[in-house]
C-alpha positions as CSV (number, residue, x, y, z in Angstrom):
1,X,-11.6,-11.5,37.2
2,X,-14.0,-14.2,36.7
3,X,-16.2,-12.1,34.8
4,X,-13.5,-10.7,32.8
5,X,-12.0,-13.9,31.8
6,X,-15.5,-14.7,30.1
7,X,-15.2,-11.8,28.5
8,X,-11.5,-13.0,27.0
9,X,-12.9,-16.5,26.1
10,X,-16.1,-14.6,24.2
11,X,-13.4,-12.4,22.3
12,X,-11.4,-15.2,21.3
13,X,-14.3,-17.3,20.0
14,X,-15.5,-14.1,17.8
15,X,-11.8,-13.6,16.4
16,X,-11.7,-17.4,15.7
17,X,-14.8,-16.9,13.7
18,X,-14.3,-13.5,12.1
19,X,-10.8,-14.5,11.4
20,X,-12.1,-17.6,9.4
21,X,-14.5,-15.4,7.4
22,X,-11.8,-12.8,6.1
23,X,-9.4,-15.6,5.5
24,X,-12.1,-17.2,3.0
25,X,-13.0,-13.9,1.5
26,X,-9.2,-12.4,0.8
27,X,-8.2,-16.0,0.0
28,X,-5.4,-15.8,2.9
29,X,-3.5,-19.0,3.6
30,X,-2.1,-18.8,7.2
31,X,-2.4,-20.9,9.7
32,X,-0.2,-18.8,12.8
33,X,-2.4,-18.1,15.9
34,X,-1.5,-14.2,16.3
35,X,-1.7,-13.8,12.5
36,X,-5.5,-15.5,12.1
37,X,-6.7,-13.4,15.7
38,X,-5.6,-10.2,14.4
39,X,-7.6,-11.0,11.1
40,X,-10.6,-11.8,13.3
41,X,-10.4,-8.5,15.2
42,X,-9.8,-6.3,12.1
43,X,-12.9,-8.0,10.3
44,X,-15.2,-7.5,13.5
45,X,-14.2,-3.8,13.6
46,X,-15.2,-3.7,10.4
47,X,-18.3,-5.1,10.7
48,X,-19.0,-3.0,14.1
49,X,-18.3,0.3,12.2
50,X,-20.6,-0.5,8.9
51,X,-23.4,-1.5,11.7
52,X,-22.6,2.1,13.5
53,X,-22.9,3.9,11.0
54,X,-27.0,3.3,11.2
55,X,-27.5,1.9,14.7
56,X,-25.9,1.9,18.1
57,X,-23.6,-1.4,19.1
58,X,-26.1,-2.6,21.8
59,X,-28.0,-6.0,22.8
60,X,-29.5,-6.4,19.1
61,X,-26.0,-5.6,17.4
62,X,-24.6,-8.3,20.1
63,X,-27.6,-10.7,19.3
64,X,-26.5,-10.2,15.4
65,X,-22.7,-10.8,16.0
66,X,-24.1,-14.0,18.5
67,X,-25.7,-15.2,15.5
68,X,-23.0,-15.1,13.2
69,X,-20.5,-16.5,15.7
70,X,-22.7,-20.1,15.7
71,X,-23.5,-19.9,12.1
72,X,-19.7,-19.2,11.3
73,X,-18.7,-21.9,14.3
74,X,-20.3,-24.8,12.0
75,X,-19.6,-23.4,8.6
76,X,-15.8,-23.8,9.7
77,X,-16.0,-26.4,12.3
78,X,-13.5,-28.4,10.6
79,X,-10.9,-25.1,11.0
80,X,-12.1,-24.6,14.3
81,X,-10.7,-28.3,15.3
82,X,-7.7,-27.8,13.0
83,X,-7.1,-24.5,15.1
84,X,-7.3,-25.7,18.7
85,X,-5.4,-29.3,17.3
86,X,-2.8,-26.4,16.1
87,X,-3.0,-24.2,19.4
88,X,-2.8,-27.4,21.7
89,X,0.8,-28.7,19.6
90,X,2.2,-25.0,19.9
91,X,1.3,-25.1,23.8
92,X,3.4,-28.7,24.3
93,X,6.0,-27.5,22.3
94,X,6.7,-24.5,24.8
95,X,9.7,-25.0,26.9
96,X,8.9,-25.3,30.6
97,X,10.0,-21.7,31.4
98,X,8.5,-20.7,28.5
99,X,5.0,-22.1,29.7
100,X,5.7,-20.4,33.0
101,X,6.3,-17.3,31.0
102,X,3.1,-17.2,29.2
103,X,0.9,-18.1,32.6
104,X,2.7,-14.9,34.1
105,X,1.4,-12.7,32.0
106,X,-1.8,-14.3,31.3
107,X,-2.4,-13.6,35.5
108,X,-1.1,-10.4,35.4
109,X,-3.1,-8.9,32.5
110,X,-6.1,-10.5,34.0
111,X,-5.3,-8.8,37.7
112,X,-4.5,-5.2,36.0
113,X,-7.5,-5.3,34.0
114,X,-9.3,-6.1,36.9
115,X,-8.0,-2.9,38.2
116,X,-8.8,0.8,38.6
117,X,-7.7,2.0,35.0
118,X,-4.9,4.8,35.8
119,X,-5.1,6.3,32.3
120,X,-5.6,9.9,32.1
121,X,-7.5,9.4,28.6
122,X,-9.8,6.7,29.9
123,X,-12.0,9.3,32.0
124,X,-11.5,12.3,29.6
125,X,-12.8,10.7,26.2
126,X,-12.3,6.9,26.0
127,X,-15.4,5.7,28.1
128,X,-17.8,8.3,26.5
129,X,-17.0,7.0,23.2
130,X,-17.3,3.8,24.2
131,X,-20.6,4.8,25.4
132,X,-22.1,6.8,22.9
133,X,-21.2,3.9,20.2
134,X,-23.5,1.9,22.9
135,X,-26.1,4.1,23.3
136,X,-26.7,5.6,19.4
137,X,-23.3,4.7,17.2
138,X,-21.4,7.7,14.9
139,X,-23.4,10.3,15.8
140,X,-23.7,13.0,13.3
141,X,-21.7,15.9,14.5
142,X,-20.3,14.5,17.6
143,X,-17.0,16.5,17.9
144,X,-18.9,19.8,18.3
145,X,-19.5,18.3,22.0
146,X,-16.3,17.5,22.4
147,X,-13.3,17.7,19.8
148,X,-11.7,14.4,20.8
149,X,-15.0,12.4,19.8
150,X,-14.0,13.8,16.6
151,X,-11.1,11.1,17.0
152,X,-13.1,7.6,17.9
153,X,-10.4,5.3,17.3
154,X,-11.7,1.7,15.2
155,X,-10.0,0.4,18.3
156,X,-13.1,1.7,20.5
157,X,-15.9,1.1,17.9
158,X,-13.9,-2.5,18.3
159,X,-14.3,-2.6,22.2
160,X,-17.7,-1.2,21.9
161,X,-18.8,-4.7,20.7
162,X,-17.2,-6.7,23.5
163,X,-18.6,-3.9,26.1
164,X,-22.3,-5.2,26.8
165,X,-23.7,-2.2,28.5
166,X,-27.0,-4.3,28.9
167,X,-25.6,-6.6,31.4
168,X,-24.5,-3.2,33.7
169,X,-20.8,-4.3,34.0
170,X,-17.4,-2.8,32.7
171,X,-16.0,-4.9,29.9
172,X,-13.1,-2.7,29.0
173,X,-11.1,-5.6,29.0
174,X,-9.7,-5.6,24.9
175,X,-6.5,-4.3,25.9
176,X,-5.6,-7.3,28.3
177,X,-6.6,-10.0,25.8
178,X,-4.7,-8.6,23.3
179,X,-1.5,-8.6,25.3
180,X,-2.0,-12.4,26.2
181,X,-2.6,-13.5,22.6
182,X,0.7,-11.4,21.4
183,X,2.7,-12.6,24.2
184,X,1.7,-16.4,23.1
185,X,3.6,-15.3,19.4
186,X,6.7,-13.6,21.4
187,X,6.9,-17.0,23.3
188,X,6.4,-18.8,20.0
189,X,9.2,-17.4,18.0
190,X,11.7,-17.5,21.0
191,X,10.9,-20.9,21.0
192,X,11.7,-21.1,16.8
193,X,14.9,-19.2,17.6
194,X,16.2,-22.4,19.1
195,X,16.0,-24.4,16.3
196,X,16.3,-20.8,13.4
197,X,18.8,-19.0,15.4
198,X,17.4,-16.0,13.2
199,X,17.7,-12.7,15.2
200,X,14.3,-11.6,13.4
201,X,12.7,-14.6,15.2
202,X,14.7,-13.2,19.0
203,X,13.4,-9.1,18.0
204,X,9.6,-10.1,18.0
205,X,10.1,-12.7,21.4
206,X,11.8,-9.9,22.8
207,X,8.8,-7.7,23.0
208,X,8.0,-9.0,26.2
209,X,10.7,-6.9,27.8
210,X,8.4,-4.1,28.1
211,X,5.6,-5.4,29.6
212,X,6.8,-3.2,32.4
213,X,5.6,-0.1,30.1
214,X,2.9,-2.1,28.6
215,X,1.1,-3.2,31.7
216,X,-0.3,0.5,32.5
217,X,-2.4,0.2,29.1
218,X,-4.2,-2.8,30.0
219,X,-7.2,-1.9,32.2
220,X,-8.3,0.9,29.6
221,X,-9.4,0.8,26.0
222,X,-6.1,2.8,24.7
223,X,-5.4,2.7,21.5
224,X,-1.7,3.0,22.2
225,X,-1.2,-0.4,23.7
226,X,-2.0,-2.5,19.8
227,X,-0.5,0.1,18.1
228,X,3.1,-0.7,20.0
229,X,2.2,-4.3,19.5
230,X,0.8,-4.6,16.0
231,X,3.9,-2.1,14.7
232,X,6.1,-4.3,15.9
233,X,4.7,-7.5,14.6
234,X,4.5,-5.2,11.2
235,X,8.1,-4.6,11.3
236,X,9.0,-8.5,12.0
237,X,7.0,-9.5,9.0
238,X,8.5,-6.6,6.8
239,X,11.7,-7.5,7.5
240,X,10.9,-11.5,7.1
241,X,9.4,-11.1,3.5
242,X,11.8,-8.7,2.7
243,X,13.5,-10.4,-0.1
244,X,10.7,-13.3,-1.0
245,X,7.1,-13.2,-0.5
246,X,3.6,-14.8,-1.8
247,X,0.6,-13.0,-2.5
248,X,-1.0,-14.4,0.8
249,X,1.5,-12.6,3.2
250,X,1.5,-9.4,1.3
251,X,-2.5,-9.7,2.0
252,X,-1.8,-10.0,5.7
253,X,0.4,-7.0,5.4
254,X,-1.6,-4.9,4.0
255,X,-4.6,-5.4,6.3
256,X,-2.3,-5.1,9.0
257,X,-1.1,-1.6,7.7
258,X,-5.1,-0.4,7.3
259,X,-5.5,-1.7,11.3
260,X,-2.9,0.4,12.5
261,X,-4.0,3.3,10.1
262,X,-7.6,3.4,12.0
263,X,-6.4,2.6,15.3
264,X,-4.4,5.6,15.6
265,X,-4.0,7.8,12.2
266,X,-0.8,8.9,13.5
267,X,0.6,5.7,11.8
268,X,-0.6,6.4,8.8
269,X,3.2,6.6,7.3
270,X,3.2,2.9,8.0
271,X,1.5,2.4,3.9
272,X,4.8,2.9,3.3
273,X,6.0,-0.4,3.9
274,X,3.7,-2.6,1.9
275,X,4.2,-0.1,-1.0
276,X,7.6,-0.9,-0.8
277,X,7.3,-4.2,-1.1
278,X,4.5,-4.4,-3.9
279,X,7.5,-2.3,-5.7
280,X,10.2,-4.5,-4.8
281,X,8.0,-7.6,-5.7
282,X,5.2,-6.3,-8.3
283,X,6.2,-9.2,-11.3
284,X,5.0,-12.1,-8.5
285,X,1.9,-10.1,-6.8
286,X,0.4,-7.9,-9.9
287,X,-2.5,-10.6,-10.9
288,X,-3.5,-10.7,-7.3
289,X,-3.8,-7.1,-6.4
290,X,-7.7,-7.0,-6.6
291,X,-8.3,-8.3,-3.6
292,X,-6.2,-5.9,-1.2
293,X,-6.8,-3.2,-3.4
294,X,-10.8,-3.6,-2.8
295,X,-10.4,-4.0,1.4
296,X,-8.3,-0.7,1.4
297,X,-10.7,1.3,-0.5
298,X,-13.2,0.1,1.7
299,X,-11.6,1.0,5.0
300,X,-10.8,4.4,2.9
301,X,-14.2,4.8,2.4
302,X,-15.3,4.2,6.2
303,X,-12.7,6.5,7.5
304,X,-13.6,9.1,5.8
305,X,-17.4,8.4,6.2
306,X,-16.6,8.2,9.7
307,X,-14.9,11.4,9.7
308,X,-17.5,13.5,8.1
309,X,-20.1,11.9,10.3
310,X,-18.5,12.8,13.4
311,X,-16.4,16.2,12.2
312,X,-18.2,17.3,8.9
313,X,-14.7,17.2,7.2
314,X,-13.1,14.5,5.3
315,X,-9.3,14.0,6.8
316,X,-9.7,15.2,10.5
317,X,-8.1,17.0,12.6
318,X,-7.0,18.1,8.9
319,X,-9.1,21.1,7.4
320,X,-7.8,20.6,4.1
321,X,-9.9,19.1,1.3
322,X,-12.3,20.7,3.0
323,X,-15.3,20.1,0.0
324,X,-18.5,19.6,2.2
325,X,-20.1,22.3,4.2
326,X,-22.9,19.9,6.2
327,X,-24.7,22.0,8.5
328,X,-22.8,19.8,11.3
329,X,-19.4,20.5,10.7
330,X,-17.1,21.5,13.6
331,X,-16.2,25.2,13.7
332,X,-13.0,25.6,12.2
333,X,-11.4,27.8,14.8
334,X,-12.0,24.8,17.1
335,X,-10.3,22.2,15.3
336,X,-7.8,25.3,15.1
337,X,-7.7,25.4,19.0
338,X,-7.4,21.2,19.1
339,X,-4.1,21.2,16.7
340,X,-3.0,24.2,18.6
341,X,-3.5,22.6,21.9
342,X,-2.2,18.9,21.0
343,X,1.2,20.7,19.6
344,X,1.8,22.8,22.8
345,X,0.9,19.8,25.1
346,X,4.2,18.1,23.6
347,X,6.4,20.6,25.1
348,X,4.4,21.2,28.7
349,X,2.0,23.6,27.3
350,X,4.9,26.5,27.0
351,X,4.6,29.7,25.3
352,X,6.2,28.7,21.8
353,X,5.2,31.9,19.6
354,X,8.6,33.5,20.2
355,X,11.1,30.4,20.4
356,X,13.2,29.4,17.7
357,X,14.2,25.9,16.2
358,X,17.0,25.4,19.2
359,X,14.8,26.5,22.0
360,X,12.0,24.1,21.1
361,X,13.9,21.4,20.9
362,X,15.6,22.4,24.3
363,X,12.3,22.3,25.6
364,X,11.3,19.3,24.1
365,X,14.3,17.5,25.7
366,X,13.9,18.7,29.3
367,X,10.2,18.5,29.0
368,X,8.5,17.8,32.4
369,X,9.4,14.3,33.8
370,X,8.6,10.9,32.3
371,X,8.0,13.1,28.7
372,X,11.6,14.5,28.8
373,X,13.1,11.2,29.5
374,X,11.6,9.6,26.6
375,X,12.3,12.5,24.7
376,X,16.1,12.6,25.2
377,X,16.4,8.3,24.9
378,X,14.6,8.3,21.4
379,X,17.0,11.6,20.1
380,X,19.5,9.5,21.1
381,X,18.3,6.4,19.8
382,X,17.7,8.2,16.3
383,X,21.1,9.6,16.3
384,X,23.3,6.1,17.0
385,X,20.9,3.5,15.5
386,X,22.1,3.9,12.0
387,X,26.1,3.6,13.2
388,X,25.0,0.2,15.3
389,X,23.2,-0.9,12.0
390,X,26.5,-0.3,10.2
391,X,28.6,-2.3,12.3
392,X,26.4,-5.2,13.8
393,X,23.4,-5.8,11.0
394,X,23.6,-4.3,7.6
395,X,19.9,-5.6,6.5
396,X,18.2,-2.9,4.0
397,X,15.0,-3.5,5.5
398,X,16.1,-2.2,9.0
399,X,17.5,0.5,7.6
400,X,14.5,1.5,5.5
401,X,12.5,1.7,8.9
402,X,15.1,3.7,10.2
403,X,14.4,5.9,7.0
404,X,11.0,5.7,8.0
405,X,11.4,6.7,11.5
406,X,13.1,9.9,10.6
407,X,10.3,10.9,8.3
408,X,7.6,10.1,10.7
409,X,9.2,12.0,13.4
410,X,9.9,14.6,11.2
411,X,6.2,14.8,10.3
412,X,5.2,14.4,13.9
413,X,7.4,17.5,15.2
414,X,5.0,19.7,12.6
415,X,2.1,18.6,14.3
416,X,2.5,17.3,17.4
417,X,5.8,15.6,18.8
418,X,4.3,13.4,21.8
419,X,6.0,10.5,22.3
420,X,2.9,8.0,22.0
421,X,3.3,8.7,18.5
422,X,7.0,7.7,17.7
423,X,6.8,5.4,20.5
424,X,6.5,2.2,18.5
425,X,9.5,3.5,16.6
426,X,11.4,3.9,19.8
427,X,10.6,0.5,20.8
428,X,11.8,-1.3,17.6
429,X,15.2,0.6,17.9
430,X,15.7,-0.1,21.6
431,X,15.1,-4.2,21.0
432,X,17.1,-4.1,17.8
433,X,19.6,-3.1,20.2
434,X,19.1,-5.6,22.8
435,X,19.6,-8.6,20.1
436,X,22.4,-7.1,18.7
437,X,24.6,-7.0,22.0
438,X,22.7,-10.1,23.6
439,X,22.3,-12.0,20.7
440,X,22.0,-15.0,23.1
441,X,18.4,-16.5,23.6
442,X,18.8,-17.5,27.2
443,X,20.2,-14.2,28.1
444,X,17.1,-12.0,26.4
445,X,15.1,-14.8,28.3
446,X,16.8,-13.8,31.7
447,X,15.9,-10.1,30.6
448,X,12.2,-10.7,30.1
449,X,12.1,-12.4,33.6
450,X,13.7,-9.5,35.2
451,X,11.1,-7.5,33.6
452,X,8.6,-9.5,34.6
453,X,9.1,-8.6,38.2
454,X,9.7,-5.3,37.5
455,X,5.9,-5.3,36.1
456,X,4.6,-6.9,39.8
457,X,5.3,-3.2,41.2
458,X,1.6,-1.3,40.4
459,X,0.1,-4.3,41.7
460,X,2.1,-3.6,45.4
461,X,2.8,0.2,45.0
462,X,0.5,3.1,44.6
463,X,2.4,5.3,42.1
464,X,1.0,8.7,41.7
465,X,1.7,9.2,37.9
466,X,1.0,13.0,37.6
467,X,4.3,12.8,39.2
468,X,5.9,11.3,36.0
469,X,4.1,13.6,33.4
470,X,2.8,17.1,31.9
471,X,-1.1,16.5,33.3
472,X,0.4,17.9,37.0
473,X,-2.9,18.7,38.4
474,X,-4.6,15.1,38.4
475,X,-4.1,13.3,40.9
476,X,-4.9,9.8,38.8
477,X,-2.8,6.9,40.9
478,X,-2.2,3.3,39.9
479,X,-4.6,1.0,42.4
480,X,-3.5,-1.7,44.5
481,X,-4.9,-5.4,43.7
482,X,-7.4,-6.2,46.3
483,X,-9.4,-8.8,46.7
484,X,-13.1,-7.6,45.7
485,X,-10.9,-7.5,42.1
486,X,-10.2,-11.0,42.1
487,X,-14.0,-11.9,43.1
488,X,-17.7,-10.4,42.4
489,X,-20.1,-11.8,45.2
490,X,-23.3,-10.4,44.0
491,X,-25.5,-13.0,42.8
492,X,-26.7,-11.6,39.4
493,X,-23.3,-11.7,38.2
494,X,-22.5,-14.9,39.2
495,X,-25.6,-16.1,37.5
496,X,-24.6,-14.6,35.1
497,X,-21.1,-16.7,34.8
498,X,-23.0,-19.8,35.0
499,X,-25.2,-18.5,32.0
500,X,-22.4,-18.0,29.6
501,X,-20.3,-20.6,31.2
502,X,-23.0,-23.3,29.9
503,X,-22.8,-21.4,26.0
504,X,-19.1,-21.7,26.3
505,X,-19.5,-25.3,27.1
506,X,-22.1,-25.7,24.6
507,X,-19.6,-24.3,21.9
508,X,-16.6,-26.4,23.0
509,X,-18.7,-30.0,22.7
510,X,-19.1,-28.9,18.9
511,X,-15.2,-28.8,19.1
């Protein structure tokens, strides 16, 4: 835990940083804590995927992004003091339980990422990518080894530069950090509630009610966990600047949009909602389009570069628009086979040729477990939400996510209707919910708490989740907290400690 907690306060320092240097560049005036962090973690991907493109993210890439870190640290050294001036006022602002809250999770996501990661995904593909970014960057090709390198997720080119293979310890601890710096925002605007009493400002705190479902993300690198988060902090801001918004916000919005896009391109319906906006809003953002206009063409351009790099075609998994024929492009028949395969695996890997509509979405629903669960609740969900929003909201921009949630799910039953993929969807429904027939702050407060607990129970229990999903065969189990998690004895580690513990300190003397 020690070493991964060095690993959080390195993380943090580089989004301070990073997140200074896009503000300057785009121009963005914002000074929330989430808002700036998220900034500094998009810009470092991007500047970890331009570098992978020619060389791997190893111990000269880390010496490059060390270097920029310091040089960055006393070009904004004045920000820097502004931000931990800021992040100090927020913290004695918290109410007591609210404090109590936010140390809860901060422990808990430390202990689970100190844990044996329970993922099925982590051993199949997420570690090798992580490893080959390490070892050599995009490789050209890649996917012909195995299709799902054909996916590598910004979100692991991202944990590739916090991974440090040189040091011969596992970093994978992005996830975990992520969760405590969103969980300071939830706590944030549950503590604006009290003075707003905006439900918006109670949707976002409320969040926290599934760190039950959350907590199983955080001791892998999925890119499942910041897609759930970072939709829903999309939705709150979509819904906030609904009706009025500066050029500055619609920035943020946008560059949120492109992070989701190349975390997981399954969101990729998300553009929606800033093109909405720029309609709704062009007369006060036109003269300031440049700017956002340029970033997305460049994270177009990586994509895509990153796509034939790895695949040989330019919108993978799709085949279409297929223009280049580089000598390492996967066989088409085995993307074929990956589409194939990632459709059936939605409803248990079934023979489907013969079913029609009704007996597809019979099997969909009574899928096996955990999957048929889920299943059923966001049919559900999907079916009542727009009567709830009738009679206890009326706000068009709920209602155009709705809209938006139909046509992604739609989309997704085409290609492959797992319920990662509609999950953030699911999640904004279910909360909307919550605030609607709560509406009191001290009763959603009681409801995080609960769930809280509820979260303590992989720590206690072994739970064997091939019970709870399709992947039967595995026998993958959630590990129990022991002790040799919470402490590393060997010396060179602890050395190590001491060595970045005395750069840390060097750093915060500057502040």
């Amino acid at each position: 835990m020690l070493l991964i907690l060095c690993n959080w306060i390195f993380i943090f320092i580089s989004s301070l940083v990073f997140g200074f240097l896009l503000k300057k560049l785009l121009k963005i005036d914002n000074q929330n804590f989430i808002i700036h962090h998220v900034l500094g973690l998009f810009s470092i991907s991007i500047f970890s995927w331009i570098y992978a493109v020619f060389f791997a993210l190893d111990i000269f890439f880390n010496g490059i992004q060390f270097c920029v870190i310091i040089v960055g640290w006393f070009l904004f050294r004045g920000e820097v003091k502004a931000h931990f001036k800021e992040l100090k006022r927020l913290w004695f602002s918290f109410k007591k339980s609210y404090k109590i809250g936010f140390i809860f999770v901060f422990i808990a996501s430390l202990a689970m990422s100190a844990s044996v990661p329970s993922i099925f995904d982590n051993e199949s593909y997420y570690l090798q990518t992580i490893k080959w970014l390490n070892e050599y960057g995009l490789v050209k090709g890649l996917g012909n080894l195995h299709i799902f390198f054909g996916q590598t997720s910004s979100w692991h080119i991202l944990q590739a530069s916090f991974t440090f293979p040189f040091l011969e310890t596992n970093f994978n601890d992005l996830n975990g950090y992520f969760l405590v710096v969103f969980s300071l925002f939830c706590f944030q605007k549950l503590q604006d509630y009290s003075s707003s009493k905006k439900l918006n400002d109670l949707y976002i705190g409320s969040t926290l009610i599934s760190l039950p479902f959350f907590i199983f993300f955080i001791n892998a690198p999925s890119p499942d966990l910041p897609v759930f988060l970072l939709g829903q902090l999309l939705f709150y801001l979509f819904i906030k600047f609904y009706k009025e918004i500066d050029c500055s916000m619609f920035t943020i919005i946008v560059v949120l949009t492109l992070f989701l896009c190349v975390i997981k391109i399954t969101t990729c319906i998300l553009v929606l909602l800033p093109l909405i906006l720029l309609i709704k809003h062009y007369k006060t953002l036109k003269y300031k389009l440049v700017k956002p206009i340029l970033i997305s063409l460049l994270i177009a351009v990586l994509f895509i570069g990153k796509n034939v790099i790895l695949t040989g075609y330019l919108l993978y998994p799709l085949e279409n628009f297929d223009a280049l024929n580089v000598d390492w492009k996967v066989p088409i028949e085995m993307v074929a086979l990956f589409k194939t395969g990632t459709y059936s695996a939605a409803f248990d890997y079934q023979e489907l040729e013969y079913m029609s509509n009704l007996q597809l979405l019979i099997a969909w629903l009574t899928s096996f477990k955990f999957n048929g669960i889920i299943n059923t609740i966001f049919t559900f969900l999907l079916i009542v939400f727009p009567f709830l929003w009738y009679f206890k909201s009326e706000k068009k921009p709920i209602f155009i996510i709705y809209l938006l949630a139909v046509f992604h799910f739609v989309l997704a039953w085409n290609f492959s209707p797992q319920y990662r993929f509609f999950f953030f969807f699911m999640l904004f429904f279910f909360l909307q919910m919550i605030i609607w027939f709560l509406r009191k702050e001290r009763r959603i407060v009681l409801f995080i708490y609960f769930s809280f607990l509820c979260s303590l129970v992989p720590f206690f229990t072994e739970l064997k989740l091939s019970s709870y999903t399709t992947i039967k065969k595995t026998n993958t189990k959630t590990s129990i907290l022991k002790f040799e998690n919470i402490l590393e004895t060997k010396f060179i580690r602890f050395a190590m400690i001491l060595q970045i513990g005395k750069i840390f300190e060097a750093f915060f003397s500057i502040v």
